[in-house]
BAFI-3210 file (N, C-alpha, C; in Angstrom, 3 decimals, decimal comma, padded with zeros to 6 digits):
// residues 291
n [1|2|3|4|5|6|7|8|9|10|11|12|13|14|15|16|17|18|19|20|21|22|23|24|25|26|27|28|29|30|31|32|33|34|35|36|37|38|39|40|41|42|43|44|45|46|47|48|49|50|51|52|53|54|55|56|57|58|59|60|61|62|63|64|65|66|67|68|69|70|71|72|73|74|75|76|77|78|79|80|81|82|83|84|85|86|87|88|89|90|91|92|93|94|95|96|97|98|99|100|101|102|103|104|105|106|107|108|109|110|111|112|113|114|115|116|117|118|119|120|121|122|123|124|125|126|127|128|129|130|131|132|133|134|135|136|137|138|139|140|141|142|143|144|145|146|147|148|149|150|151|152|153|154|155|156|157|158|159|160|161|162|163|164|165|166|167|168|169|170|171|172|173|174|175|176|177|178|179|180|181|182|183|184|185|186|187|188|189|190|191|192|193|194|195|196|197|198|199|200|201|202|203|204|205|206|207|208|209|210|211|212|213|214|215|216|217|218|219|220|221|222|223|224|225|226|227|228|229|230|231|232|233|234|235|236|237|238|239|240|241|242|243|244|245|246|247|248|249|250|251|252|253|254|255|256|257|258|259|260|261|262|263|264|265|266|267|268|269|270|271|272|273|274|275|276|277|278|279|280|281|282|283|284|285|286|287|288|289|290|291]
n.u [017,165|019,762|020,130|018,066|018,405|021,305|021,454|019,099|018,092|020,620|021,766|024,174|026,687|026,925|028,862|028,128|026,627|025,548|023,948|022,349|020,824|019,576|020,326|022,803|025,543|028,261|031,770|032,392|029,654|029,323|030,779|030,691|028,845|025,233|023,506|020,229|017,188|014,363|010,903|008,171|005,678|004,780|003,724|004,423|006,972|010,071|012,235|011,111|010,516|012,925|014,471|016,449|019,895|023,461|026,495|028,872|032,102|033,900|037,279|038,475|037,532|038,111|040,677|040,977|040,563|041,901|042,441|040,800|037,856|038,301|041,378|042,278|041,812|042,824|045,158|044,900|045,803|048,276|047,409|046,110|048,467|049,827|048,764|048,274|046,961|044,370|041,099|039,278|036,606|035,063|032,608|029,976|028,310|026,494|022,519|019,145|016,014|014,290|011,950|012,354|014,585|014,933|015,388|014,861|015,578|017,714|018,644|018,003|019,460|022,581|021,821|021,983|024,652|026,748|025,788|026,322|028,786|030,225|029,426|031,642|034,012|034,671|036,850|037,826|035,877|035,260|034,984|034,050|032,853|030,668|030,877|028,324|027,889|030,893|032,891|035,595|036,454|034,174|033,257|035,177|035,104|034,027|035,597|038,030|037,502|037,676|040,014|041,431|040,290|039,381|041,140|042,770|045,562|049,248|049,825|047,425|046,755|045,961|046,229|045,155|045,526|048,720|047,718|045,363|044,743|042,998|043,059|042,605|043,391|042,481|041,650|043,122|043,037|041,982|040,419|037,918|034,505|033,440|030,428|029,556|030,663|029,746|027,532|027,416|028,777|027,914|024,942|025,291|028,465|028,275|026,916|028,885|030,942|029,477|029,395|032,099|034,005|036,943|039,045|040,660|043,694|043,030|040,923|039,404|039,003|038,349|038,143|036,788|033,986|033,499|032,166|034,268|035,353|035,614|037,300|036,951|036,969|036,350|037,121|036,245|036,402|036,117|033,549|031,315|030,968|028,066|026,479|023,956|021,244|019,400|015,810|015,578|014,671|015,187|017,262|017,693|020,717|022,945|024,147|025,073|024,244|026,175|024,753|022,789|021,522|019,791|018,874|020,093|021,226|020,609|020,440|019,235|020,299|020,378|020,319|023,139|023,314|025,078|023,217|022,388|022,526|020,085|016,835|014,898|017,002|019,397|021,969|022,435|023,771|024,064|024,640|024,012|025,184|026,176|023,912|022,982|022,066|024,128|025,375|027,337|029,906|029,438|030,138|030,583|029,840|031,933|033,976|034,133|035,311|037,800|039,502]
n.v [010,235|008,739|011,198|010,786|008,731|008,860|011,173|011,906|009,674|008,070|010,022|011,449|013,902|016,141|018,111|021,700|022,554|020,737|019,739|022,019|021,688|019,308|017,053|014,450|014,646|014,447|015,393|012,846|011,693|012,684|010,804|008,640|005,169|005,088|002,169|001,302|000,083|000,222|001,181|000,712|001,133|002,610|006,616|008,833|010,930|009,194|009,323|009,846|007,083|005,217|003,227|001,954|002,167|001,999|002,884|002,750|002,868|002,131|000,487|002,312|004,836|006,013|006,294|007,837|009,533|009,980|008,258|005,628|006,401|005,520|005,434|007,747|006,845|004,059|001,958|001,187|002,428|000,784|-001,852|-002,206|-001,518|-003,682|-005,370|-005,093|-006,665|-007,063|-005,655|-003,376|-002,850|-000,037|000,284|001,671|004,025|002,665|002,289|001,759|001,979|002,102|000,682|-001,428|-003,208|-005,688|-009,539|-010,110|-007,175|-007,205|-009,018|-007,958|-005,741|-006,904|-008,972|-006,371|-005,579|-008,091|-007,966|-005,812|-005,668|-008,708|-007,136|-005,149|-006,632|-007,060|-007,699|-007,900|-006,759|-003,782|-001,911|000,226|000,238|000,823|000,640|001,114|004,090|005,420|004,319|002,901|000,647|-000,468|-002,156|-004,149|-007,090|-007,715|-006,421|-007,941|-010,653|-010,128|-009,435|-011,581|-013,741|-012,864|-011,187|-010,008|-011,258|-011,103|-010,718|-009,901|-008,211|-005,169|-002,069|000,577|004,108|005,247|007,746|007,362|005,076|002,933|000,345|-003,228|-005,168|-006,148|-008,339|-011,445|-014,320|-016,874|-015,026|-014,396|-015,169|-016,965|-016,637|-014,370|-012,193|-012,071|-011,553|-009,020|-007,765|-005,586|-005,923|-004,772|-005,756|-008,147|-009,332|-009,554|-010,595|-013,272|-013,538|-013,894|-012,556|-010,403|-008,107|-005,254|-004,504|-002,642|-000,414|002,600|006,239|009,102|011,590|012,373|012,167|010,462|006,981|004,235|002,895|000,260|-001,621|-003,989|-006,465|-008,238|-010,948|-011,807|-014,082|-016,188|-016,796|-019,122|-019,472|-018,494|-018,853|-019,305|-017,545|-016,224|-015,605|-013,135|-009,994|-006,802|-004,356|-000,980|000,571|003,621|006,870|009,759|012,623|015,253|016,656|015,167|014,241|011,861|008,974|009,813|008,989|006,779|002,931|-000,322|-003,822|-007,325|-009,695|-012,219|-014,653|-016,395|-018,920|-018,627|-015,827|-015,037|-014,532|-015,191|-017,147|-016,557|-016,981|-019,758|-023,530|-024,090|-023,984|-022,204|-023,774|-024,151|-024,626|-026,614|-027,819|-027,459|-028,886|-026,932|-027,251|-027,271|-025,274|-024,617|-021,187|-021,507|-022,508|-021,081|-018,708|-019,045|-019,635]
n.w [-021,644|-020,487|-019,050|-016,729|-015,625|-014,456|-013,094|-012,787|-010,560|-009,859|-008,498|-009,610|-010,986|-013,675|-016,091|-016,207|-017,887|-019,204|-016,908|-016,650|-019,321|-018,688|-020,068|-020,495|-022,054|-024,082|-025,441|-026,634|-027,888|-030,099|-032,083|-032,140|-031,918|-031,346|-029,765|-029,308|-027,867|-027,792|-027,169|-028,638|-028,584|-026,367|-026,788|-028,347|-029,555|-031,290|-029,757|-027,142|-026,724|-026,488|-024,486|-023,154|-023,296|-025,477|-025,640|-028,454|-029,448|-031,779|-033,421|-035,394|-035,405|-033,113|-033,166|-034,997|-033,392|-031,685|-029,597|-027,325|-024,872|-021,963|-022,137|-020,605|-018,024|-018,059|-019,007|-021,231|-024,164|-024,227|-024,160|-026,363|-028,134|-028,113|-029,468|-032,643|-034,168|-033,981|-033,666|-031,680|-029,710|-027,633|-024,987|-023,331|-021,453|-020,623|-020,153|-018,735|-018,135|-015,194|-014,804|-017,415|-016,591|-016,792|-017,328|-020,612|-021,312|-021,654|-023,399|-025,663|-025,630|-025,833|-028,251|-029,821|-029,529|-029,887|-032,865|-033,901|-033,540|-034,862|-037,601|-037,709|-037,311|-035,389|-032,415|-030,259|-026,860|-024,488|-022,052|-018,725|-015,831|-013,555|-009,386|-006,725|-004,743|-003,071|-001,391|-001,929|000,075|000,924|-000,612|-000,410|-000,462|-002,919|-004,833|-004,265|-004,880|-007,881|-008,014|-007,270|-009,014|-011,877|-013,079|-015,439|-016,994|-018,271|-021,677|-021,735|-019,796|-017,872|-016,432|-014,110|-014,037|-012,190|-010,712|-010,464|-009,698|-007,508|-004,803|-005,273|-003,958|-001,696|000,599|001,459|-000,876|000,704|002,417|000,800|000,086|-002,578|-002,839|-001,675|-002,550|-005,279|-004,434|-004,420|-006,136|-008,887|-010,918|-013,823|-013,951|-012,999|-015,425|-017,712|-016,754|-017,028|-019,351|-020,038|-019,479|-018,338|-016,055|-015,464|-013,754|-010,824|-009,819|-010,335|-009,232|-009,132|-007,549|-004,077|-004,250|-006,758|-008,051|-007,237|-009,962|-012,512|-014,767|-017,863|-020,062|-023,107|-024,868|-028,187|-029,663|-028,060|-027,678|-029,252|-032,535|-034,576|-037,299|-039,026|-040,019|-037,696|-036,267|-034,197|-033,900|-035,764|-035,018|-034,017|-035,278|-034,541|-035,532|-033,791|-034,381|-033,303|-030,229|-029,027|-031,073|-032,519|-033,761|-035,905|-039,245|-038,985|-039,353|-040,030|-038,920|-039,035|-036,876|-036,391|-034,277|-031,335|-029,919|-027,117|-026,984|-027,326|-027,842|-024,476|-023,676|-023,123|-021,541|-021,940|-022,768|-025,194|-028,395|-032,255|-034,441|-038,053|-038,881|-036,945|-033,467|-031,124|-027,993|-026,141|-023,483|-020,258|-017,521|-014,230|-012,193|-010,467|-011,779|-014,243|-013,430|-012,489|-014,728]
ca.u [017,011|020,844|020,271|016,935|018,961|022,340|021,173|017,830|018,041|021,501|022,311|025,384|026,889|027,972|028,832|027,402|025,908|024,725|022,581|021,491|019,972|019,023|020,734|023,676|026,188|030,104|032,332|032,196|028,410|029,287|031,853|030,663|027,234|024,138|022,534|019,195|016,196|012,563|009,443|007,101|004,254|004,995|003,602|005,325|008,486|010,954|013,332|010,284|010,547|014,066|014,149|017,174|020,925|024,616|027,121|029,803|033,063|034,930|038,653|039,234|037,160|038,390|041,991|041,095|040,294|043,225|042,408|039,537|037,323|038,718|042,492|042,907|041,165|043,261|046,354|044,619|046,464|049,181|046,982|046,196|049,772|050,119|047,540|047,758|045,724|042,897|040,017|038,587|035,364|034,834|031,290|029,875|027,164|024,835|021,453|018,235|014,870|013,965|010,882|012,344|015,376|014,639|016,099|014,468|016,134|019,608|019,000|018,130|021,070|023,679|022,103|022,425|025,733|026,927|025,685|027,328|030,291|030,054|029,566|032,618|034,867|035,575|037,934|037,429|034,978|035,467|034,638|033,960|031,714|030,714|030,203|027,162|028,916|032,426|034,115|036,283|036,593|032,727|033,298|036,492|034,988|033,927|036,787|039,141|037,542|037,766|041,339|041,760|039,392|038,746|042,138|043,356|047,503|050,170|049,855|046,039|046,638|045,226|046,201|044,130|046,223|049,059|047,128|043,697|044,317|042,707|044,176|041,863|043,308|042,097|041,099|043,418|041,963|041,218|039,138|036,829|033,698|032,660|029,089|029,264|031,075|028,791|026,069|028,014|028,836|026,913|024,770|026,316|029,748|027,833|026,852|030,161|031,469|028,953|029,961|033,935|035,246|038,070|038,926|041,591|043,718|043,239|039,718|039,890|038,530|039,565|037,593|035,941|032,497|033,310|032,204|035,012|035,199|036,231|037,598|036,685|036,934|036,050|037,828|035,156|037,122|036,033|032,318|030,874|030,587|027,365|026,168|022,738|020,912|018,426|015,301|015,933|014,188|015,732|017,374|018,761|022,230|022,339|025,483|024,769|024,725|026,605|024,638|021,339|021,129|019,537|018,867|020,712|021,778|020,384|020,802|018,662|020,972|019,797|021,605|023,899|024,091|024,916|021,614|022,807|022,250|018,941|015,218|015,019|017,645|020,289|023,143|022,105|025,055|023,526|024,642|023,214|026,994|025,881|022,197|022,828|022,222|025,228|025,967|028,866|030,357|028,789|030,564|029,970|030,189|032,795|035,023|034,429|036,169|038,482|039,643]
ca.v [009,032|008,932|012,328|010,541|007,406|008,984|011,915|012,095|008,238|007,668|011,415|011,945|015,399|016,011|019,444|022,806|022,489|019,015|020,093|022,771|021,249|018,109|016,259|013,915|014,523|015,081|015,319|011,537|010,955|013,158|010,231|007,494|005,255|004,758|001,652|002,002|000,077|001,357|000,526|001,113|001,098|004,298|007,297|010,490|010,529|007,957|009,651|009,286|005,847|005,094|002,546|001,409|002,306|001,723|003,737|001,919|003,355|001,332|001,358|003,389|006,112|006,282|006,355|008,726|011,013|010,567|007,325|005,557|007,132|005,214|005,505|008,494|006,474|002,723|002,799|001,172|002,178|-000,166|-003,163|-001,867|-001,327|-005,002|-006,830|-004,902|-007,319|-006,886|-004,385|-003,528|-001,441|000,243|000,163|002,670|004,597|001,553|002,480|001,557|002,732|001,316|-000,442|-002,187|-004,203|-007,215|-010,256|-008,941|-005,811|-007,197|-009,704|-007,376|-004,968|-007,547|-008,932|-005,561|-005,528|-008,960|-008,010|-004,689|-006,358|-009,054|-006,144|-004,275|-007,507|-006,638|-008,657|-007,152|-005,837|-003,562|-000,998|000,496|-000,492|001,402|000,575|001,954|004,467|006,106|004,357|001,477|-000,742|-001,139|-003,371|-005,012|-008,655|-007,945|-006,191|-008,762|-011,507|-009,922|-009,696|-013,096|-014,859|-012,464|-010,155|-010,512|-010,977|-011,635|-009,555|-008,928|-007,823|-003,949|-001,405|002,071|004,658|005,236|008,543|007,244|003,909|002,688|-000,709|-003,935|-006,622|-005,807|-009,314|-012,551|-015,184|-017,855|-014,935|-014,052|-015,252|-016,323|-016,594|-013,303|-011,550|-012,155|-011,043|-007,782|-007,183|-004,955|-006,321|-005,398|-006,307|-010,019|-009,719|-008,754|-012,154|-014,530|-013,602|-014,453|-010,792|-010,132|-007,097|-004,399|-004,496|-001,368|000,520|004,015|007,376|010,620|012,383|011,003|011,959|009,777|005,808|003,493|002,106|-001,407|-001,989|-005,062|-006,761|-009,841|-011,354|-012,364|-015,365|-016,634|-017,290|-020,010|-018,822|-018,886|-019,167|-019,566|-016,284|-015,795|-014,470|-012,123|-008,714|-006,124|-002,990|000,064|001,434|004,941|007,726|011,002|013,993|016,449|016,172|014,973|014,219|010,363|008,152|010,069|007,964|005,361|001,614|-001,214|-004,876|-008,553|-010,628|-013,913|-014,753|-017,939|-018,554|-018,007|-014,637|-015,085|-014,230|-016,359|-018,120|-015,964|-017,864|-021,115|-023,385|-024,143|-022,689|-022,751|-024,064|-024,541|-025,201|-027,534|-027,115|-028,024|-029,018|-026,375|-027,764|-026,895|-024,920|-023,745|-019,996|-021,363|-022,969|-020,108|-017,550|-019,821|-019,651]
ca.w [-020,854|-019,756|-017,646|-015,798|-014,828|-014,267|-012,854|-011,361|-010,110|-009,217|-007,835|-010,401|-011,409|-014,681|-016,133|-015,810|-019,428|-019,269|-015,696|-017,363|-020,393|-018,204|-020,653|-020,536|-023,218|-023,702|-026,732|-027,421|-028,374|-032,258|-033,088|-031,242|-032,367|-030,138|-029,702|-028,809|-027,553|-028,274|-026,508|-029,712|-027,356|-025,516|-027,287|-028,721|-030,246|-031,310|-028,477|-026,196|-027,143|-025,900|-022,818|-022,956|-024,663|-025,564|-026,674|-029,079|-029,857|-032,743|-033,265|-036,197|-035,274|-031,424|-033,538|-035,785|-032,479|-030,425|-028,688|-026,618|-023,955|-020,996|-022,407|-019,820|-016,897|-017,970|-019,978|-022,461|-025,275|-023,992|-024,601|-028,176|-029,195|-028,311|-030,534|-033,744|-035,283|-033,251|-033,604|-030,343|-029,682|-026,370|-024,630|-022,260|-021,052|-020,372|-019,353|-018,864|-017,499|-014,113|-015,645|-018,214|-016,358|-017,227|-018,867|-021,894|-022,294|-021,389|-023,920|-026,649|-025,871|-026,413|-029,814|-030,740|-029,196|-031,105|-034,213|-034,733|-033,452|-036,191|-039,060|-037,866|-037,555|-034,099|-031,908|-028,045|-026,562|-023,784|-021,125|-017,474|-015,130|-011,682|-008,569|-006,277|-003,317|-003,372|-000,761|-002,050|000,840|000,858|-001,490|-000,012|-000,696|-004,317|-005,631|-004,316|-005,457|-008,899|-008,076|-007,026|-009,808|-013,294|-013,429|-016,711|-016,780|-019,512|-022,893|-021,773|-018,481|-017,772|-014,983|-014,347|-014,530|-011,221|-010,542|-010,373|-009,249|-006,292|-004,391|-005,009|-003,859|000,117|001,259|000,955|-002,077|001,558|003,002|-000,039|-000,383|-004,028|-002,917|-000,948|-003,372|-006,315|-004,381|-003,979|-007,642|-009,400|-011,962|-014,908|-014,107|-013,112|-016,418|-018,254|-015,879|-017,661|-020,909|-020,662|-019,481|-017,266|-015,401|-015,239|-012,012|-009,772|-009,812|-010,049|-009,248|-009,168|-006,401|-002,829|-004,559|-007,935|-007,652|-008,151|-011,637|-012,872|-016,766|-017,963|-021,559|-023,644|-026,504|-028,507|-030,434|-027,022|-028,582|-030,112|-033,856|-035,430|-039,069|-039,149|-039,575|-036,516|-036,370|-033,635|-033,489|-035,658|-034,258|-034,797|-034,228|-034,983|-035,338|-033,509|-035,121|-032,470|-029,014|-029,139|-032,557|-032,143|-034,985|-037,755|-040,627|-038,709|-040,181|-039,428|-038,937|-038,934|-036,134|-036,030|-033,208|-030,770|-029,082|-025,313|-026,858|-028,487|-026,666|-023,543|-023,778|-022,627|-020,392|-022,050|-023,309|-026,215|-029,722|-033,355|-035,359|-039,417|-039,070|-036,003|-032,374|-030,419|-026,493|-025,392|-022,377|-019,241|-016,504|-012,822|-012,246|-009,505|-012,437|-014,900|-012,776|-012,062|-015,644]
c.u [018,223|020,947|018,958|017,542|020,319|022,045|020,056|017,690|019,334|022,613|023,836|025,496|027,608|027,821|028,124|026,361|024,914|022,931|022,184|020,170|019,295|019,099|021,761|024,376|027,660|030,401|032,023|031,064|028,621|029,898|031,510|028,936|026,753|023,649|021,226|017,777|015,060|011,578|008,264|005,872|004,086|004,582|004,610|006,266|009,352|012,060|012,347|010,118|011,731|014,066|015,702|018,628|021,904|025,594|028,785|030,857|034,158|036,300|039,010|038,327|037,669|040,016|041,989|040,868|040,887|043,232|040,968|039,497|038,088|040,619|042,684|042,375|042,664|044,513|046,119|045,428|047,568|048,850|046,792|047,270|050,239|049,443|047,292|046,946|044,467|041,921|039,255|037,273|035,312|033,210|030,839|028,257|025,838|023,728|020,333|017,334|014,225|013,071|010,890|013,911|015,440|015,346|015,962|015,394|017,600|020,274|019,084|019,141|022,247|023,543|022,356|024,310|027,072|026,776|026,128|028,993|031,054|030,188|030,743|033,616|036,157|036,176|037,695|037,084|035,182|035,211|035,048|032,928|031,538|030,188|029,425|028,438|029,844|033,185|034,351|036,206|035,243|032,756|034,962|036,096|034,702|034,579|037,900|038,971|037,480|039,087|042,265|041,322|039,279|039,850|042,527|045,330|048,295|050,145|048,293|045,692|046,850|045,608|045,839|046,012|047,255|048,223|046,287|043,552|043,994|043,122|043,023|041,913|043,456|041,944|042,774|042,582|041,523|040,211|037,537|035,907|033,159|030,815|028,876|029,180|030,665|027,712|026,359|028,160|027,673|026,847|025,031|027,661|029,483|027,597|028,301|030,904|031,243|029,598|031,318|034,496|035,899|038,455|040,074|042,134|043,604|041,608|040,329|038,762|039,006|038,707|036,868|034,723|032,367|032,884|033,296|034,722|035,747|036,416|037,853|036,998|037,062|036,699|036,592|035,422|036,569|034,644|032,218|030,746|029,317|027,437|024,902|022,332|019,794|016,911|014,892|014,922|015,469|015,977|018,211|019,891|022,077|023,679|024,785|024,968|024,732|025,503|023,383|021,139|020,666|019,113|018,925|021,029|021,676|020,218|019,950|019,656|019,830|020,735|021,734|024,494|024,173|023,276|021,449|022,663|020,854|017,783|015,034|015,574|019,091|021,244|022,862|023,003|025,283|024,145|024,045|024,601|026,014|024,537|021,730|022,666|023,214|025,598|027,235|028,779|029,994|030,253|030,000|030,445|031,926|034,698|035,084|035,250|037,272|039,967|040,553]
c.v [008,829|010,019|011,529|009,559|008,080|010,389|011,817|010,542|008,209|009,014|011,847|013,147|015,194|017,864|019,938|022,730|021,598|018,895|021,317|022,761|020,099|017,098|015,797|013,650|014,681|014,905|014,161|011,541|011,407|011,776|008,874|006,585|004,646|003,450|001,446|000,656|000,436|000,789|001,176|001,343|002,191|005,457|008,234|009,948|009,654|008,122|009,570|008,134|004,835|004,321|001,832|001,589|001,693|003,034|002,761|002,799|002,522|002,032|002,332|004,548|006,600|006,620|007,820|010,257|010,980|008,882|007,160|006,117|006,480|005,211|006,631|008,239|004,730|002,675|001,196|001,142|001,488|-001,437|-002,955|-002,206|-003,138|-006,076|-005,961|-005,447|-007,582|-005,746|-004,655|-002,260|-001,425|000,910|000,742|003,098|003,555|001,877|002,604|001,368|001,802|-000,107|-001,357|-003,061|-005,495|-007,755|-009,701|-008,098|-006,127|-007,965|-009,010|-006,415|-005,399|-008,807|-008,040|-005,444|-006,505|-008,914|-006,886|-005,022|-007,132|-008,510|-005,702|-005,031|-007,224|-007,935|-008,964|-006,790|-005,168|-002,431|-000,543|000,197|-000,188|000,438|001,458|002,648|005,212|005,863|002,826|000,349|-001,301|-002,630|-004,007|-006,822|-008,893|-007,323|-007,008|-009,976|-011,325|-010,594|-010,850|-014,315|-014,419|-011,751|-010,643|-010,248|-011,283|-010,670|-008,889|-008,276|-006,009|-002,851|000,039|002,744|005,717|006,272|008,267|006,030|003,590|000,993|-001,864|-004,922|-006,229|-007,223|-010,656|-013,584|-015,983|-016,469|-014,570|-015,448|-015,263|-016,171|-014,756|-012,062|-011,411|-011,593|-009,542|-007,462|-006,691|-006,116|-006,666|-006,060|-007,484|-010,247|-009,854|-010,523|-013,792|-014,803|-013,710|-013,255|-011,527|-009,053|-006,631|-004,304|-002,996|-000,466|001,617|004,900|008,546|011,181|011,333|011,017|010,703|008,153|005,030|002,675|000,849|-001,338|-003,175|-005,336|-008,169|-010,009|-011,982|-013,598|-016,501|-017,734|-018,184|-019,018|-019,520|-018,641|-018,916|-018,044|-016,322|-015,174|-013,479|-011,312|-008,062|-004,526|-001,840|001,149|002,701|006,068|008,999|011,880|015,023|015,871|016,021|014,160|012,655|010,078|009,127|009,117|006,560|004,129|000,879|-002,702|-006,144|-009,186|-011,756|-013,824|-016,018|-017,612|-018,398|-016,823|-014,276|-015,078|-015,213|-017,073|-017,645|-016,834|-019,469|-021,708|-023,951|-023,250|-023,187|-022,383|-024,846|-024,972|-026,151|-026,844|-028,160|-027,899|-028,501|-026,967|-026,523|-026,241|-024,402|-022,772|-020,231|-021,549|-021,802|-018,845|-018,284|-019,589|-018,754]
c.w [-019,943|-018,820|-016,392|-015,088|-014,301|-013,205|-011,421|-010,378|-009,570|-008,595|-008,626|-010,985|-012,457|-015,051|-016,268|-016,899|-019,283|-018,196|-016,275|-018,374|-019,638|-019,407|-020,421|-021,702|-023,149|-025,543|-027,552|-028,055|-029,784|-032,469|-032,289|-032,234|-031,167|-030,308|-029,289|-028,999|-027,010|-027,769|-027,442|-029,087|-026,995|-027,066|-027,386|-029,415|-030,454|-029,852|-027,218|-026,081|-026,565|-024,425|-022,773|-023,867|-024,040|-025,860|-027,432|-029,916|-030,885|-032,819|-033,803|-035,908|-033,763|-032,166|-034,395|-034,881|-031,277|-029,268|-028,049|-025,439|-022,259|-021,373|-021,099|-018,441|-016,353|-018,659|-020,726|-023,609|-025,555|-024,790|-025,992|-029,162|-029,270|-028,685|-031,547|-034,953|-034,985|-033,462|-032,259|-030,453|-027,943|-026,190|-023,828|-022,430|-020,896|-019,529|-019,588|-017,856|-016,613|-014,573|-016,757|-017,686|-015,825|-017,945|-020,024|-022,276|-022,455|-023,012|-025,486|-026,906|-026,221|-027,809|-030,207|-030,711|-030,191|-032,401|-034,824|-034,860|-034,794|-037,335|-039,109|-037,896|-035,864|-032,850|-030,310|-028,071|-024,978|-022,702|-019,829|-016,743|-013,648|-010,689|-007,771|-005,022|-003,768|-002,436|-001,577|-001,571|001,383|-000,085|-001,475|-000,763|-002,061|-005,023|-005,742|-004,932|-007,034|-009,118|-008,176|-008,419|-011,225|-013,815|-014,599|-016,444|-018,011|-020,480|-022,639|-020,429|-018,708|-016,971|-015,075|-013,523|-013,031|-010,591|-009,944|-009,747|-007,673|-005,772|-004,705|-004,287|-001,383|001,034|000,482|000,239|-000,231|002,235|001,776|-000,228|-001,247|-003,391|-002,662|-002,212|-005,064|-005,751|-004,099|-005,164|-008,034|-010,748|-013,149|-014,727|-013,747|-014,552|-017,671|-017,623|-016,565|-019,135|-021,466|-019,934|-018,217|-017,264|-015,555|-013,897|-011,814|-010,435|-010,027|-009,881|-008,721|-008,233|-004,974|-003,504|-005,987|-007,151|-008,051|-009,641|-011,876|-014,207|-016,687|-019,232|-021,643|-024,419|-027,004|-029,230|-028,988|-026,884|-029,447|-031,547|-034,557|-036,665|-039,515|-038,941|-038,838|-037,017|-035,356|-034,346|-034,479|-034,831|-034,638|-034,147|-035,260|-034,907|-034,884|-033,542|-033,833|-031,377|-029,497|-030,237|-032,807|-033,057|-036,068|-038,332|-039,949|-039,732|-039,680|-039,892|-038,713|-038,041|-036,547|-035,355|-032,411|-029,688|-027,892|-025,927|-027,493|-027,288|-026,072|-023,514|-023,132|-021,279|-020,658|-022,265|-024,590|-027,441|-031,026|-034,241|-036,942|-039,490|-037,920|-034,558|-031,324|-028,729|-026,659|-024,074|-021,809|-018,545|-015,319|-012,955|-011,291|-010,811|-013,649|-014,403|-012,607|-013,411|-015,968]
res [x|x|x|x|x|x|x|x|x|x|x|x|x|x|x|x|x|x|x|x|x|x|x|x|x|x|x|x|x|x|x|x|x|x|x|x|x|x|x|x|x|x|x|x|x|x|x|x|x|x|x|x|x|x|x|x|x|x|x|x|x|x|x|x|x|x|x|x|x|x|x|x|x|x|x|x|x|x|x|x|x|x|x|x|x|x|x|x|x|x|x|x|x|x|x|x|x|x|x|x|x|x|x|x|x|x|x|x|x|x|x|x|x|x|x|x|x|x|x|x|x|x|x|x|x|x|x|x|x|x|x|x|x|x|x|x|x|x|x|x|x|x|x|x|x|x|x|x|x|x|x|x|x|x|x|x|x|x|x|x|x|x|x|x|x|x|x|x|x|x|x|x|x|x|x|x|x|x|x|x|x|x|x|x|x|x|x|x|x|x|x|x|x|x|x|x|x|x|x|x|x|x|x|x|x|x|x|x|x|x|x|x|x|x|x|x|x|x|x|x|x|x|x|x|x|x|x|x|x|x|x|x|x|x|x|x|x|x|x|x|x|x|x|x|x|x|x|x|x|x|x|x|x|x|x|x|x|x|x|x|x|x|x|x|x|x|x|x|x|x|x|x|x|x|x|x|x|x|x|x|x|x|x|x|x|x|x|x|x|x|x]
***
């Protein structure tokens, strides 16, 4: 599914192997787990089944193999060394099948997302996040207003790596455009926005053909905490045995989760605190960036 979207849909090259097999794989997927939404509907195989994934890298196993996947993109392991009491998981490969991007699927990828989180006692959540293209200053008005409005600074502040880094801050904060510049962000990283994140300064990419990248991350202490167990949809996260290898020693979870993450309800400000349902204070997108 990751070679049809990454590949045949968004014209991306990955190694000789990978286009060979017309699969999308690398070292990470053995030590990493899949999340995975299934369209039971669709015939054939459970992997014929597949409309939608994750891939979730927890700390101690990203430690136990030298560091996380964007560590040689972000310098990352900076921010690590300075919150040893944090567990962070790193989030990648998001993708899902033209026909199913919909609220829906977004909403079921991040209960699954929340509720593995939850099991593992994880702290931050965090990633990369492309943009469409490979020139930079295409997106002059929505990189800067990152720069200007989501950068994270202080002990959680981020920077891609002098090498790789590309410049964001192109526009002065009086000429950006939040309206503009939201309608210029890619999707996910609008989504990644709603949910609390803040950004890494300096994009990067290493060739003219690569797309610039963005690193983003949430603190999740940031979340309302529920209690109440849901009844959500279960789903199943899955460890992958060597390349391919899709729901090995798969698990099935139950979510708790706040109900801005719960079926149709997604961006609500609503949560479910001890059996109750509680008014979170409202914000504008203008005052959440702001933040």
């Amino acid at each position: 599914m990751r070679y049809r979207v990454f590949v045949d849909e968004m014209q991306a090259r990955l190694p000789a192997e990978a286009m060979r097999s017309k699969r999308d794989f690398d070292q990470w997927d053995a030590m990493c787990d899949h999340l995975l939404v299934l369209d039971t509907k669709l015939d054939g195989d459970v992997e014929d089944q597949i409309v939608a994934t994750y891939r979730l890298l927890r700390h101690e196993v990203a430690m136990e193999h030298g560091g996380f996947y964007s560590d040689s993109e972000y310098q990352t392991d900076r921010l690590v060394a300075r919150h040893p009491d944090v567990r962070f998981m790193e989030l990648g490969r998001s993708c899902v099948l033209p026909d199913y991007r919909s609220k829906r699927t977004v909403e079921l990828l991040w209960q699954g997302n929340w509720s593995y989180a939850l099991k593992h006692n994880i702290g931050v959540m965090f990633g990369c996040a492309s943009f469409h293209g490979t020139d930079s200053a295409e997106h002059a008005m929505a990189l800067s207003f990152l720069y200007h409005n989501a950068r994270a600074t202080g002990e959680w502040a981020v920077k891609a790596r002098p090498e790789l880094a590309v410049d964001m801050n192109l526009m002065s904060a009086e000429e950006v455009s939040g309206r503009r510049a939201l309608t210029g962000l890619p999707p996910l990283i609008k989504g990644y926005l709603r949910l609390g994140a803040m950004v890494g300064e300096g994009p990067w990419s290493t060739t003219p053909s690569i797309p610039p990248m963005c690193w983003w991350f949430c603190r999740l202490r940031r979340f309302p905490t529920a209690t109440s167990i849901t009844t959500a949809p279960t789903l199943a996260v899955s460890q992958a045995d060597r390349f391919g290898g899709l729901l090995c020693n798969s698990v099935t979870i139950k979510t708790v989760l706040p109900s801005f993450l719960l079926p149709g309800s997604f961006g609500r400000s609503d949560f479910v605190r001890h059996g109750k349902t509680t008014e979170a204070p409202r914000a504008s997108p203008a005052k959440h960036f702001r933040r």
